[in-house]
ZAMARFI-719970 format. One record per residue (C-alpha): x, y, z; residue in three letters; chain. Coordinates in nm, 2 decimals. Each point is the difference from the previous one (the first is absolute). Example, Ala and Ser with C-alpha at 12.3 -4.5 7.8 and 13.67 -1.06 7.14 Angstrom:
REM ZAMARFI-719970
[[1.23, -0.45, 0.78], ALA, A]
[[0.14, 0.34, -0.07], SER, A]
***
This chain:
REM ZAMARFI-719970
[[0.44, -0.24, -1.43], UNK, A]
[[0.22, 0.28, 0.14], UNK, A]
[[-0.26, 0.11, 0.21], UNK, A]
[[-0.04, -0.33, 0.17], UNK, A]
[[0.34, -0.04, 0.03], UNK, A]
[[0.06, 0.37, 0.16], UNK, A]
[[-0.33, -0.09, 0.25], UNK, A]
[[0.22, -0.40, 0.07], UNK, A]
[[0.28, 0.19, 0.11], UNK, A]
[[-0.17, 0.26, 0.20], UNK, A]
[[-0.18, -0.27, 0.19], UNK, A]
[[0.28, -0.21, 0.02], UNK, A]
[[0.23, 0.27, 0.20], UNK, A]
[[-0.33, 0.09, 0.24], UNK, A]
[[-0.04, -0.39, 0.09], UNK, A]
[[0.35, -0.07, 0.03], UNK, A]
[[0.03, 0.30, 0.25], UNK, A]
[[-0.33, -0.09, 0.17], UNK, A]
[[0.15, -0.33, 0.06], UNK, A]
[[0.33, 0.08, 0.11], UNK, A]
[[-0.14, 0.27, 0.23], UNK, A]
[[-0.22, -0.27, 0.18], UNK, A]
[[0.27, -0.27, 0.00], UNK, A]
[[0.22, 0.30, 0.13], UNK, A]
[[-0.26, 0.05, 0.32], UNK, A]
[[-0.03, -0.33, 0.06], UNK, A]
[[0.38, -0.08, 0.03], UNK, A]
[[0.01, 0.34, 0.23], UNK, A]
[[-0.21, -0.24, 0.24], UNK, A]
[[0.19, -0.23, -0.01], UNK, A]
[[0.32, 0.16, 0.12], UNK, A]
[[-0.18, 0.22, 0.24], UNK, A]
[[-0.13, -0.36, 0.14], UNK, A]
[[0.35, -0.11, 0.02], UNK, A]
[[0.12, 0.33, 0.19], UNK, A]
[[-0.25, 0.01, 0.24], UNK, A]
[[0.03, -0.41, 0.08], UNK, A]
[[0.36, 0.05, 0.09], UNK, A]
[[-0.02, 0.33, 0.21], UNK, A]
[[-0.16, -0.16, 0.37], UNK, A]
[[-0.03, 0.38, 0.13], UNK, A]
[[-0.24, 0.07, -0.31], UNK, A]
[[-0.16, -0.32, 0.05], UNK, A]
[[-0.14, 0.07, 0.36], UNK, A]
[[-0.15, 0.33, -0.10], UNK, A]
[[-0.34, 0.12, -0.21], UNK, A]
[[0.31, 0.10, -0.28], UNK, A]
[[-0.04, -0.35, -0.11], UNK, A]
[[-0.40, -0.01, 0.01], UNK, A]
[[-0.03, 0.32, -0.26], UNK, A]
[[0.30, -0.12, -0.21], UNK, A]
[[-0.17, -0.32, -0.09], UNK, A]
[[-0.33, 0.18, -0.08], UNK, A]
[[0.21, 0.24, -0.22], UNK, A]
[[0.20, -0.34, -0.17], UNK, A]
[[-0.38, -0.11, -0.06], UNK, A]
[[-0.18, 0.32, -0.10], UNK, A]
[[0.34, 0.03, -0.28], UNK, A]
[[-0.17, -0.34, -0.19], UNK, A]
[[-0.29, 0.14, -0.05], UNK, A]
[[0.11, 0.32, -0.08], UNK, A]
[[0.22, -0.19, -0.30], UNK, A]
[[-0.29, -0.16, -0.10], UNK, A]
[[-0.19, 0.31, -0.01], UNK, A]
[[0.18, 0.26, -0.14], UNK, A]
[[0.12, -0.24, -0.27], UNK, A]
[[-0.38, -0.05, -0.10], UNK, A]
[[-0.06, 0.34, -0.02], UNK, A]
[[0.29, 0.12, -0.19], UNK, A]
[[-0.02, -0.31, -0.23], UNK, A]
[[-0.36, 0.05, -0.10], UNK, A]
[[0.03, 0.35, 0.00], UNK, A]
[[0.25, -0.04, -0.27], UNK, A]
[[-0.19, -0.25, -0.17], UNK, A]
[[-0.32, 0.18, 0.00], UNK, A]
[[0.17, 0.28, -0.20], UNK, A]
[[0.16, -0.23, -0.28], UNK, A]
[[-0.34, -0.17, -0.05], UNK, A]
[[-0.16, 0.34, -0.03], UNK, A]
[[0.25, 0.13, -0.30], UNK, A]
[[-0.10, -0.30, -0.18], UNK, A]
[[-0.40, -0.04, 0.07], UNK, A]
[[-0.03, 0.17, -0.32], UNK, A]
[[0.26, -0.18, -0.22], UNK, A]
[[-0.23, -0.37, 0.17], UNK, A]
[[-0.34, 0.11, -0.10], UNK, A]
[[0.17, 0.09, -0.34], UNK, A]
[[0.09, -0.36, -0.04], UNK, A]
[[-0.36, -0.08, 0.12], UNK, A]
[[-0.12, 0.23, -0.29], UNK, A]
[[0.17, -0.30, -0.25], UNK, A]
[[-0.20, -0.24, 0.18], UNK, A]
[[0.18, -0.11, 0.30], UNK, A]
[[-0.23, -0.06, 0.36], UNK, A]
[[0.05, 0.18, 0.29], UNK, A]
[[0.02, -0.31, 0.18], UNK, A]
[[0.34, -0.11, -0.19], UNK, A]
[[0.14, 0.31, 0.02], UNK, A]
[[-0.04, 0.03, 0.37], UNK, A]
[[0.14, -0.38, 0.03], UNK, A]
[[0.31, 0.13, -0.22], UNK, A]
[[0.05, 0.28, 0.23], UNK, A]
[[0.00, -0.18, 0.33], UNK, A]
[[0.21, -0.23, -0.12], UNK, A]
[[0.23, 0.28, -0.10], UNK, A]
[[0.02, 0.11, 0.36], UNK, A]
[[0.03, -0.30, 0.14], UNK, A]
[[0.33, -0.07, -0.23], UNK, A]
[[0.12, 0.34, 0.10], UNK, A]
[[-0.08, -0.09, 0.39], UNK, A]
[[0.19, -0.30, 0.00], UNK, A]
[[0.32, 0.14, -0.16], UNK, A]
[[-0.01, 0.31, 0.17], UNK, A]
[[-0.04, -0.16, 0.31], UNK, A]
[[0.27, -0.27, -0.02], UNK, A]
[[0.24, 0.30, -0.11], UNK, A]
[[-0.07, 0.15, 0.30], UNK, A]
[[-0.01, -0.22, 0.30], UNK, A]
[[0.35, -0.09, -0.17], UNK, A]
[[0.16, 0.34, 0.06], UNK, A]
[[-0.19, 0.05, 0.33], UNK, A]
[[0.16, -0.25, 0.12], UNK, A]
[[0.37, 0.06, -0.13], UNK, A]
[[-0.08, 0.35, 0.11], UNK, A]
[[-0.07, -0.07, 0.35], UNK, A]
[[0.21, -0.29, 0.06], UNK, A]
[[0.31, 0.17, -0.14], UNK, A]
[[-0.13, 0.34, 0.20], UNK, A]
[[-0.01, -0.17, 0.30], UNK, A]
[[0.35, -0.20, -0.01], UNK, A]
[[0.20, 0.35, -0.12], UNK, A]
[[-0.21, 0.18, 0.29], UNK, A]
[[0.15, -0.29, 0.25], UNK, A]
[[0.34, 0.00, -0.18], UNK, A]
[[0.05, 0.39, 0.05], UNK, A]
[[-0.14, -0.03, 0.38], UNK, A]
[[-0.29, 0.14, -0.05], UNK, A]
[[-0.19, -0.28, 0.13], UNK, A]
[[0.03, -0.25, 0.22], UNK, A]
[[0.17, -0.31, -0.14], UNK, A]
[[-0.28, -0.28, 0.06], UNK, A]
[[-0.12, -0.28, -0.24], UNK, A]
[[-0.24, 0.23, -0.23], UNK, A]
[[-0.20, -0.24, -0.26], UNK, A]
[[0.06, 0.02, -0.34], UNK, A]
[[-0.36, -0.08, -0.11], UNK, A]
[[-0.31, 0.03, 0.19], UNK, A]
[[-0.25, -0.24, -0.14], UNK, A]
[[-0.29, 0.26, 0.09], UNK, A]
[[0.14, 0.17, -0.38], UNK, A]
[[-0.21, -0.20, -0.17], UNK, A]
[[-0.29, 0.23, 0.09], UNK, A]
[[0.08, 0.28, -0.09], UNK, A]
[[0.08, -0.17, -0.37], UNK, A]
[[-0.31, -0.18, 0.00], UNK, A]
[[-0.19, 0.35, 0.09], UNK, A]
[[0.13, 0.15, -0.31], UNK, A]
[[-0.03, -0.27, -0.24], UNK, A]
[[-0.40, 0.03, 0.12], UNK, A]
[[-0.03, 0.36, 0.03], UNK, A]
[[0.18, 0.06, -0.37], UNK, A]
[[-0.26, -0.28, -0.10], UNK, A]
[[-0.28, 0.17, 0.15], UNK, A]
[[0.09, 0.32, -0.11], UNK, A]
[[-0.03, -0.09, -0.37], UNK, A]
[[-0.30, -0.19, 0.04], UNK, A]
[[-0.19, 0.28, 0.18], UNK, A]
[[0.14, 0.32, -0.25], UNK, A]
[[-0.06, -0.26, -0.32], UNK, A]
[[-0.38, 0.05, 0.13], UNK, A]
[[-0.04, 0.30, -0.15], UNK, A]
[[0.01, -0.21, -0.36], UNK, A]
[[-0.32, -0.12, 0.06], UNK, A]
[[-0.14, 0.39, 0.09], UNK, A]
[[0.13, 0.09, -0.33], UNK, A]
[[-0.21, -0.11, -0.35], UNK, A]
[[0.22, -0.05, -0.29], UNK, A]
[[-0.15, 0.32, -0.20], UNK, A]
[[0.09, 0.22, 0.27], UNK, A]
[[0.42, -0.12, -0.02], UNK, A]
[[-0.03, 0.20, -0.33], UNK, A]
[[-0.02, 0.33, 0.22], UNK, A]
[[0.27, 0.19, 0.16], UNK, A]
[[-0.14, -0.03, 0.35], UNK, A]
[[0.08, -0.32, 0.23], UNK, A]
[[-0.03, 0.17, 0.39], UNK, A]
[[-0.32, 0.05, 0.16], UNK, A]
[[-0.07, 0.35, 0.06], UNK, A]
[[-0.07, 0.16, 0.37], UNK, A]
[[-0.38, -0.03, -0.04], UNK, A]
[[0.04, -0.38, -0.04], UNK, A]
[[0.24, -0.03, 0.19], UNK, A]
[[-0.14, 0.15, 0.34], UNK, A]
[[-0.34, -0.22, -0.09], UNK, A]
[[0.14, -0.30, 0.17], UNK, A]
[[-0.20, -0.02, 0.34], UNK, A]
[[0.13, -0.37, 0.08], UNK, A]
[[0.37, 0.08, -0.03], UNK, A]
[[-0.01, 0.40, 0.15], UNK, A]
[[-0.22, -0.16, 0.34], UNK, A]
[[0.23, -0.22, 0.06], UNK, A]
[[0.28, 0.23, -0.03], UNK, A]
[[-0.12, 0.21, 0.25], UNK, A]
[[-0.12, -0.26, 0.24], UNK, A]
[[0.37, -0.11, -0.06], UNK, A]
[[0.17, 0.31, 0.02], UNK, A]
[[-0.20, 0.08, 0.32], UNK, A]
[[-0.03, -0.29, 0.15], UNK, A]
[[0.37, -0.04, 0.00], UNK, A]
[[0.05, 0.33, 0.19], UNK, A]
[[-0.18, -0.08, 0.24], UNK, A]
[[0.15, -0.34, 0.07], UNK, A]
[[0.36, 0.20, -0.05], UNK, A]
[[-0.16, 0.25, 0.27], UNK, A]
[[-0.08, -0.30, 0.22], UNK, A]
[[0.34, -0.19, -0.03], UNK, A]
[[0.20, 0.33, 0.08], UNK, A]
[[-0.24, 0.01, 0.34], UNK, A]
[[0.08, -0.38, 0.03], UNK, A]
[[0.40, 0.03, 0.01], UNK, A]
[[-0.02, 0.23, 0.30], UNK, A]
[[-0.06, -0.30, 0.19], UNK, A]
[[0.10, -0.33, -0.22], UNK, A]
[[0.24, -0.04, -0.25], UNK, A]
[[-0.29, -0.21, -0.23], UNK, A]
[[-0.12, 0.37, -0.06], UNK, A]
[[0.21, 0.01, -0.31], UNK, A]
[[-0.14, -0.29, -0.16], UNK, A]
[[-0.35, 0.14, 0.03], UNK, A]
[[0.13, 0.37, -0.12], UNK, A]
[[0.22, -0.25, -0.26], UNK, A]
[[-0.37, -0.08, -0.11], UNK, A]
[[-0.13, 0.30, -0.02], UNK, A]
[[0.27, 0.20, -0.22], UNK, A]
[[-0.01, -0.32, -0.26], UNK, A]
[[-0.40, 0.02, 0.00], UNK, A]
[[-0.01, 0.40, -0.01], UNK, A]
[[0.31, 0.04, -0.28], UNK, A]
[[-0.26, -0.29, -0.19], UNK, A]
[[-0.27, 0.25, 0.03], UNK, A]
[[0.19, 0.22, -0.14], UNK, A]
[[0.17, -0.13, -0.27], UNK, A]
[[-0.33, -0.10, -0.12], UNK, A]
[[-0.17, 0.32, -0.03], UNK, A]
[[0.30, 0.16, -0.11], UNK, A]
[[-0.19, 0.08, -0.31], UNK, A]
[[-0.19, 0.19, 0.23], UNK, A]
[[0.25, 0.15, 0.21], UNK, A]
[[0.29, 0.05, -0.22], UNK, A]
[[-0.12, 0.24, -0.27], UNK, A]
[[-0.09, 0.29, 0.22], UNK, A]
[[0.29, 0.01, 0.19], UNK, A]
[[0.17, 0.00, -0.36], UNK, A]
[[-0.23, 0.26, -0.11], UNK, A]
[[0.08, 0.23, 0.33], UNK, A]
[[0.38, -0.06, -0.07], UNK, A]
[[-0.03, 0.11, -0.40], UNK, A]
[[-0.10, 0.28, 0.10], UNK, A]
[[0.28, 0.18, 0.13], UNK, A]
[[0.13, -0.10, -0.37], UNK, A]
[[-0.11, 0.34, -0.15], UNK, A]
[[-0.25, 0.07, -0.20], UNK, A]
[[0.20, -0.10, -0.38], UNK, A]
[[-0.24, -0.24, -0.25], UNK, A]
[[0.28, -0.31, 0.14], UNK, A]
[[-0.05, 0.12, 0.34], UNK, A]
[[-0.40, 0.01, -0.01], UNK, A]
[[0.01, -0.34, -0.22], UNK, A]
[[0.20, -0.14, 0.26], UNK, A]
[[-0.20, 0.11, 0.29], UNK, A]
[[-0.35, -0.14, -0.14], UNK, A]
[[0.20, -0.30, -0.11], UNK, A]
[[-0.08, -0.19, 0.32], UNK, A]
[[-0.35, 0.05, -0.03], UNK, A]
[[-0.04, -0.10, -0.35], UNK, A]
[[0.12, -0.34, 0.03], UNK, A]
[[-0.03, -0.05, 0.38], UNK, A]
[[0.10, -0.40, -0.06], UNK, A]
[[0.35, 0.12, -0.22], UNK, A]
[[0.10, 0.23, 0.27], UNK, A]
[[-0.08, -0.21, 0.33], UNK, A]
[[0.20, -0.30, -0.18], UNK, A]
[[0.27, 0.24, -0.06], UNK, A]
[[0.02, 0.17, 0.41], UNK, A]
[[-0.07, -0.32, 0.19], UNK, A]
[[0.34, -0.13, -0.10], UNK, A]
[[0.14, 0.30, 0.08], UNK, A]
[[-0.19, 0.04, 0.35], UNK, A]
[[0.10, -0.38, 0.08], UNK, A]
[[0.36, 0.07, -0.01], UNK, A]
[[0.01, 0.33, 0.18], UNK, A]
[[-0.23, -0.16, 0.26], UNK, A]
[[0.21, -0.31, 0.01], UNK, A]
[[0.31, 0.17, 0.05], UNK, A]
[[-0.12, 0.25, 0.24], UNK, A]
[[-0.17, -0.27, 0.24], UNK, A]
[[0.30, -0.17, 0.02], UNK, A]
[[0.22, 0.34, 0.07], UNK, A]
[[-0.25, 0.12, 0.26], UNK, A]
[[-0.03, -0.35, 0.15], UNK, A]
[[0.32, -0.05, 0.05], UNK, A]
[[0.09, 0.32, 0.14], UNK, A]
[[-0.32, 0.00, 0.28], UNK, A]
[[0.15, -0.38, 0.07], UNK, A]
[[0.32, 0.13, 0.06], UNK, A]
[[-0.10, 0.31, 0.22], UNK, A]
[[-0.27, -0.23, 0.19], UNK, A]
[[0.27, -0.24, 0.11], UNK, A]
[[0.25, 0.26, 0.06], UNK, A]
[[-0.24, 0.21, 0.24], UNK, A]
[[-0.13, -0.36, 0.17], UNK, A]
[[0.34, -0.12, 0.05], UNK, A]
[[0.09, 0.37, 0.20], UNK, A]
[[-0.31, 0.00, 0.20], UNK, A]
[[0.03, -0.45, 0.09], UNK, A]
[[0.37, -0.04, -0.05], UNK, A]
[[-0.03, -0.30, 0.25], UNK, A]
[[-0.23, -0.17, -0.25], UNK, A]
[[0.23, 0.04, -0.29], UNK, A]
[[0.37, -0.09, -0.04], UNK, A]
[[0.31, 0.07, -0.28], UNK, A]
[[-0.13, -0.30, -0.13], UNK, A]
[[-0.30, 0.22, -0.15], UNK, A]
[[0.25, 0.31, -0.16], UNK, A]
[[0.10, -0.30, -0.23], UNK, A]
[[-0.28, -0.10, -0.12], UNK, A]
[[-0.14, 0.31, -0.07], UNK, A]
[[0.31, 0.11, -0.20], UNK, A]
[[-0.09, -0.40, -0.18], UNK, A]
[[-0.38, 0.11, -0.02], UNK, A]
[[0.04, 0.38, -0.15], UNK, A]
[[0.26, -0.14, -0.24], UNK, A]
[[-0.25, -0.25, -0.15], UNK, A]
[[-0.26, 0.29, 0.02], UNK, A]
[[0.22, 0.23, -0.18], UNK, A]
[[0.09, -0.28, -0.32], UNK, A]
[[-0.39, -0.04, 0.00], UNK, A]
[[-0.07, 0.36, -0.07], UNK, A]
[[0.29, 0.02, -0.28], UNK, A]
[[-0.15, -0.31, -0.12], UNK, A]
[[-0.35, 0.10, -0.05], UNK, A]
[[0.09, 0.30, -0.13], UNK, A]
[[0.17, -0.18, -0.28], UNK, A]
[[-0.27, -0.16, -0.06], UNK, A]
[[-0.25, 0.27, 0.02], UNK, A]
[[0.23, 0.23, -0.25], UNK, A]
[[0.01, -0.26, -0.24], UNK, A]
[[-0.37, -0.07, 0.03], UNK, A]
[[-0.09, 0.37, -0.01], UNK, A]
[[0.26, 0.00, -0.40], UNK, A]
[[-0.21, -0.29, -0.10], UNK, A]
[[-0.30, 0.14, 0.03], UNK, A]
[[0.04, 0.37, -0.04], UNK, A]
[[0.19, -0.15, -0.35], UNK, A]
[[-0.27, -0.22, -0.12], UNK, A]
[[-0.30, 0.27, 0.10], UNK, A]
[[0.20, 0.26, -0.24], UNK, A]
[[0.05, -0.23, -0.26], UNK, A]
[[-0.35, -0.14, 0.01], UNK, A]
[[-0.10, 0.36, -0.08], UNK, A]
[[0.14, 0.04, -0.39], UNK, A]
[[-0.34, 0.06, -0.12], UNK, A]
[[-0.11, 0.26, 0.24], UNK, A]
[[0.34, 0.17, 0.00], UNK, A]
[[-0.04, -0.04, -0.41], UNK, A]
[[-0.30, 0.17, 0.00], UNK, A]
[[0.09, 0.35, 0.17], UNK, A]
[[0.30, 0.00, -0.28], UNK, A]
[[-0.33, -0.01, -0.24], UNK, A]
[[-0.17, 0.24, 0.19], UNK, A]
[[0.36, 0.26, 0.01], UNK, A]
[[0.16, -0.12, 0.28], UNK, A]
[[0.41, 0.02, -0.05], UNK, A]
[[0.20, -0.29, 0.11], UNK, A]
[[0.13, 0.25, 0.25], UNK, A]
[[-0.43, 0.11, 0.19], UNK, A]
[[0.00, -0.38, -0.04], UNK, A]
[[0.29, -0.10, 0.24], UNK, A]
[[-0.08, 0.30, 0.25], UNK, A]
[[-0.33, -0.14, -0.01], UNK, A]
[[0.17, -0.35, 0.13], UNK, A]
[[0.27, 0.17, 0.24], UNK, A]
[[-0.29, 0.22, 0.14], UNK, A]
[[-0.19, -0.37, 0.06], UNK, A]
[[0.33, -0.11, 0.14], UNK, A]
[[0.00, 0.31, 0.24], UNK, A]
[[-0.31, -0.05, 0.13], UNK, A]
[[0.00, -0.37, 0.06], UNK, A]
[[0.30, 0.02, 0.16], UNK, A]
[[-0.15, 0.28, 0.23], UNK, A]
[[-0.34, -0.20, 0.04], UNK, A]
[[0.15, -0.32, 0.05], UNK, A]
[[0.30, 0.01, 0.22], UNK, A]
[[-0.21, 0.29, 0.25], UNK, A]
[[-0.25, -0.30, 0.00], UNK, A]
[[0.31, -0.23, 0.05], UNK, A]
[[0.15, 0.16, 0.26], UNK, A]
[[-0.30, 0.10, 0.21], UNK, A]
[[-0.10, -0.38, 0.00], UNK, A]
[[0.32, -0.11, 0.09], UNK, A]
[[0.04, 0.22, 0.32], UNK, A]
[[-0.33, -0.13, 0.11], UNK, A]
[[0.06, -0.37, -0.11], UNK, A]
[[0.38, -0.03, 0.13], UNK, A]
[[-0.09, 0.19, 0.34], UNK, A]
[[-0.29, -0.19, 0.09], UNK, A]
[[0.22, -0.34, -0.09], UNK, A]
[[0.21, 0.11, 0.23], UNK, A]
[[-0.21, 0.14, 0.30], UNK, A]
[[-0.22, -0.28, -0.02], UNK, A]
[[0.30, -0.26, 0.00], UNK, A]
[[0.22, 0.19, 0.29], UNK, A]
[[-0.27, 0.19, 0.20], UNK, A]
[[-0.03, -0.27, 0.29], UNK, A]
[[0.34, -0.11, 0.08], UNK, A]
[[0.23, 0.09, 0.30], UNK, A]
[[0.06, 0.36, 0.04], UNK, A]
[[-0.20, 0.09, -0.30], UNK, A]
[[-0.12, 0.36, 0.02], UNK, A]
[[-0.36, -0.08, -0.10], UNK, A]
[[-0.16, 0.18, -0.32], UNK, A]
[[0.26, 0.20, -0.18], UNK, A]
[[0.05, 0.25, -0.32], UNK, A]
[[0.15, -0.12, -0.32], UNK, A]
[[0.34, -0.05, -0.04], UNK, A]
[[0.04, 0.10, -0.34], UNK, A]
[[0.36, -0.01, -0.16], UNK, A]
[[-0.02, 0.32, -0.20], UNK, A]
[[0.31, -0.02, -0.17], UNK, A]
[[-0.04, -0.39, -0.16], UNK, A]
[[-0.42, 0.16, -0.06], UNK, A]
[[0.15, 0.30, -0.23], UNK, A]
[[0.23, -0.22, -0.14], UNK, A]
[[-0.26, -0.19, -0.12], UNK, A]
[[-0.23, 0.22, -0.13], UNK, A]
[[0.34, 0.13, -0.24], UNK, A]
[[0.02, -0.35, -0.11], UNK, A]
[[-0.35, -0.02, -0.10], UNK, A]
[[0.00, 0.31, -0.16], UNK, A]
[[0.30, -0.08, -0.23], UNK, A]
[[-0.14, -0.33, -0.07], UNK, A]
[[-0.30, 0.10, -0.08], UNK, A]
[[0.07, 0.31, -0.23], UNK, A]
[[0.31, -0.22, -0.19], UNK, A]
[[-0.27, -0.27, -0.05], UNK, A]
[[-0.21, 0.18, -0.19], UNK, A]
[[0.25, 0.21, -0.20], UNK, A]
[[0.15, -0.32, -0.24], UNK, A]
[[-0.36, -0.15, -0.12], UNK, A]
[[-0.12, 0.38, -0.05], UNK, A]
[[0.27, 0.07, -0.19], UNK, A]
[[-0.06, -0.29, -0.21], UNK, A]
[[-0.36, 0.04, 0.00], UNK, A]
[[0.05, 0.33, -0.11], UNK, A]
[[0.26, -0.09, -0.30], UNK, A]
[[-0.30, -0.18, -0.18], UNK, A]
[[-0.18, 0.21, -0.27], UNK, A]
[[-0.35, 0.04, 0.10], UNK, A]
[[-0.14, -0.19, -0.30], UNK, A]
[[0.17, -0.29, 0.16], UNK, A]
[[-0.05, 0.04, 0.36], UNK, A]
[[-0.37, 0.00, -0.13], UNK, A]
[[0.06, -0.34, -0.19], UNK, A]
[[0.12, -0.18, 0.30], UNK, A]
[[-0.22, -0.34, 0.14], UNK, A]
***
C-alpha cells in the first residue's frame, strides 16, 4: 500500500492546486468587475469591453489548465501501476473491476483535492485582496468574499481527476495477465506512433488552432471580440499539441541530449526519449504547461500594459487618471496570477518528475546488473533532467511569447490610440527568471527519488511489482 498512498498524496497536492488556481482566477474577476463598475472614466471607454472578455477568458482558462495538469498527473500515477493491476488480474481479478476500483479512486481523490482547494483559493484571494486595500494598494470598494462562479472550477477537477483515471486505467484492458509477469508496461515508439485516429486529430488540432490564433490576432486590429476567437485558437492549437506530444516531445528531447556529451549516461539519456516516447512526453508536458502558463501570463501582461500606455499618449482625450488606477489594480492581479501558476506548475513538475523516477526501479535496477554504478546511474537521470529542462522550458517559453502576445494584440489592437499590429513585449527579466526556476526544480526533483532508486541493490530493484 505505500505506493498508493505516495500516488494519493501526489494527486491530492496537484488537485488541490488545480482547484485553488481556478477558484483564484475566478475571484480575480470578480474584483476586476468591482474596479471597473466603480471607475465611470473606465466605464465609458473600450477598457471596460476587453476587461470583461479577459474576466471571461480567466474561467475557462481555470477550468482548462486545471484539466490538463490534473490528468496529466493522473495519467502518470495510473501508468506506474498498470503493471502492479494486471498482476492482480493474473490472480483472477477482471479488468472491468479493476478499472471500476480505479475511477473510483480518482473520483475520491477529486473530491478532496478539490474541496481543499477552492477552500484556500478563496482565503487566499479574499485575504489578498483586503491586505492589498488595507496597505493602499487598491481602491477600498466592496470586493466579494465568494464568487459563486467557484464552483466550476471545483466541479472541473473533480471530473477531469475522474476522467483521467478512467481513461489511463484503459490500458488494463490492453494488457493480458501473462504479460504483467514481464518487466515491460510502456508501449514502445513503433506502437506508439501507429495511432492514426489520435495523431490526425492532433494535427488538424494543432493546425487548425493556428490558424484560428492567426485569424483572431487579424480580428483585434479592428474589434476587441478578436481575442475570444484567438482565445479559441491557442486552447484548440495547445490541445493539438498536447496530444501528439508523444510525437513532438521526444525529438526535441533527443536534440537537447545531445549536447550532453557523448558518456554511456549521456547517450542513455539522449535515446531515452525515443525509447519510451509515452514516459517522456508525460514527463515534458507538465513541464511545458507551467513554463508556458507562466510566460503567457508575463508576456500578456507586459504587451497590456505597453498597449494602454502607448494608446493613452497618442488619445489622452479618450482616457482619464481614472484608467492609471486601474491598470496598477489590473497588473497587480496579473502579477499574483503568474506567482500563482507557477506554484502550481513547480509543484506539478516535483510530482511528476518524482513519480516518473520512482516508477523506474526496475530499469534503473537493471543497468546496476548490467555494471552501471549508483554514481553512471544518477548522471544518467541529471543528464535526463538537463535535457528536459532544455527541451521543455525552450518549448515553454517560445509558446508563451506567442500565446501571451497574441492575447494581448488581439484584446488591445482596436481601441483608441492603439498603434495597430505591434512586436512582443516580452519581460526578459521575469522570462530568465523563470527558466532558473525551472531548471532548479527540475534538476532537485529528480535528484531525491534517484538517490533512493539508486540505494536499492539491483536484486531488489529487479523484484519490485
Amino acid at each position: 500500500m505505500k505506493g498508493p498512498k505516495r500516488d494519493h498524496v501526489a494527486s491530492l497536492v496537484v488537485t488541490a492546486l488545480s482547484a485553488a488556481f481556478g477558484v483564484g482566477l475566478i475571484q480575480a474577476t470578480a474584483i476586476l468587475a468591482t474596479v471597473i463598475s466603480a471607475d465611470d472614466i473606465a466605464s465609458r471607454s473600450s477598457v471596460q469591453l476587453a476587461l470583461a472578455m479577459v474576466a471571461a477568458v480567466f474561467i475557462m482558462i481555470a477550468v482548462y489548465v486545471g484539466s490538463i495538469v490534473t490528468a496529466n498527473t493522473f495519467a502518470t500515477i495510473i501508468a506506474g501501476r498498470t503493471r502492479t493491476i494486471a498482476l492482480v488480474r493474473l490472480i483472477g481479478a477482471t479488468a472491468a473491476a479493476q478499472r471500476r476500483a480505479v475511477a473510483k479512486e480518482g473520483l475520491a481523490v477529486g473530491l478532496l483535492g478539490s474541496a481543499l482547494g477552492a477552500v484556500a483559493g478563496v482565503l487566499l484571494s479574499a485575504g489578498g485582496i483586503r491586505l492589498a486595500a488595507a496597505s493602499g494598494l487598491v481602491p477600498q470598494l466592496d470586493y466579494p468574499v465568494v464568487d459563486p462562479l467557484i464552483v466550476l472550477p471545483a466541479v472541473i477537477v473533480v471530473l477531469s481527476t475522474w476522467a483521467a483515471s478512467w481513461v489511463g486505467s484503459r490500458r488494463v484492458l490492453e494488457v493480458s495477465p501473462m504479460q504483467a509477469t514481464g518487466a515491460a508496461v510502456e508501449a514502445p515508439r513503433e506502437v506508439v506512433l501507429r495511432r492514426p485516429v489520435r495523431n490526425a486529430i492532433a494535427g488538424i488540432l494543432g493546425v487548425g488552432g493556428a490558424v484560428i490564433l492567426a485569424a483572431g490576432v487579424a480580428l483585434g486590429l479592428v474589434s476587441p471580440f478578436g481575442f475570444l476567437v484567438a482565445f479559441l485558437g491557442g486552447i484548440t492549437s495547445f490541445s493539438g499539441i498536447v496530444l501528439a506530444a508523444h510525437i513532438v516531445i521526444p525529438p526535441i528531447l533527443r536534440a537537447a541530449g545531445r549536447i550532453l556529451g557523448a558518456g554511456a549516461p549521456a547517450r542513455l539519456a539522449a535515446e531515452s526519449g525515443l525509447r519510451h516516447p509515452e514516459r517522456s512526453a508525460r514527463t515534458a508536458i507538465g513541464l511545458v504547461i507551467g513554463v508556458t502558463l507562466v510566460t503567457t501570463f508575463a508576456v500578456a501582461t507586459q504587451g497590456y500594459l505597453d498597449m494602454i500606455t502607448r494608446s493613452q499618449a497618442e488619445s489622452p482625450e479618450s482616457y482619464g487618471g481614472g484608467v492609471d488606477e486601474l491598470l496598477v489594480v489590473t497588473v497587480g492581479i496579473f502579477s499574483a496570477l503568474i506567482g500563482f501558476s507557477a506554484v502550481t506548475a513547480a509543484f506539478g513538475m516535483i510530482n511528476t518528475l518524482s513519480l516518473s523516477v520512482l516508477q523506474r526501479s526496475r530499469e534503473l535496477g537493471l543497468l546496476r546488473a548490467l555494471g552501471f554504478t549508483s554514481r553512471q546511474v544518477r548522471s544518467m537521470i541529471v543528464a535526463e533532467s538537463i535535457q528536459l529542462t532544455v527541451a521543455g522550458v525552450g518549448f515553454g517559453v517560445v509558446l508563451g511569447v506567442v500565446y501571451g502576445w497574441a492575447g494581448a494584440q488581439s484584446l488591445l489592437g482596436a481601441i483608441e490610440g492603439s498603434p495597430g499590429l505591434v512586436w512582443p513585449s516580452v519581460p526578459w527579466m521575469l522570462v530568465l527568471a523563470v527558466i532558473l526556476g525551472a531548471a532548479i526544480i527540475t534538476l532537485l526533483a529528480a535528484q531525491f527519488p534517484a538517490r533512493r532508486a539508486t540505494r536499492v541493490s539491483p536484486v531488489a530493484a529487479l523484484a519490485v511489482d
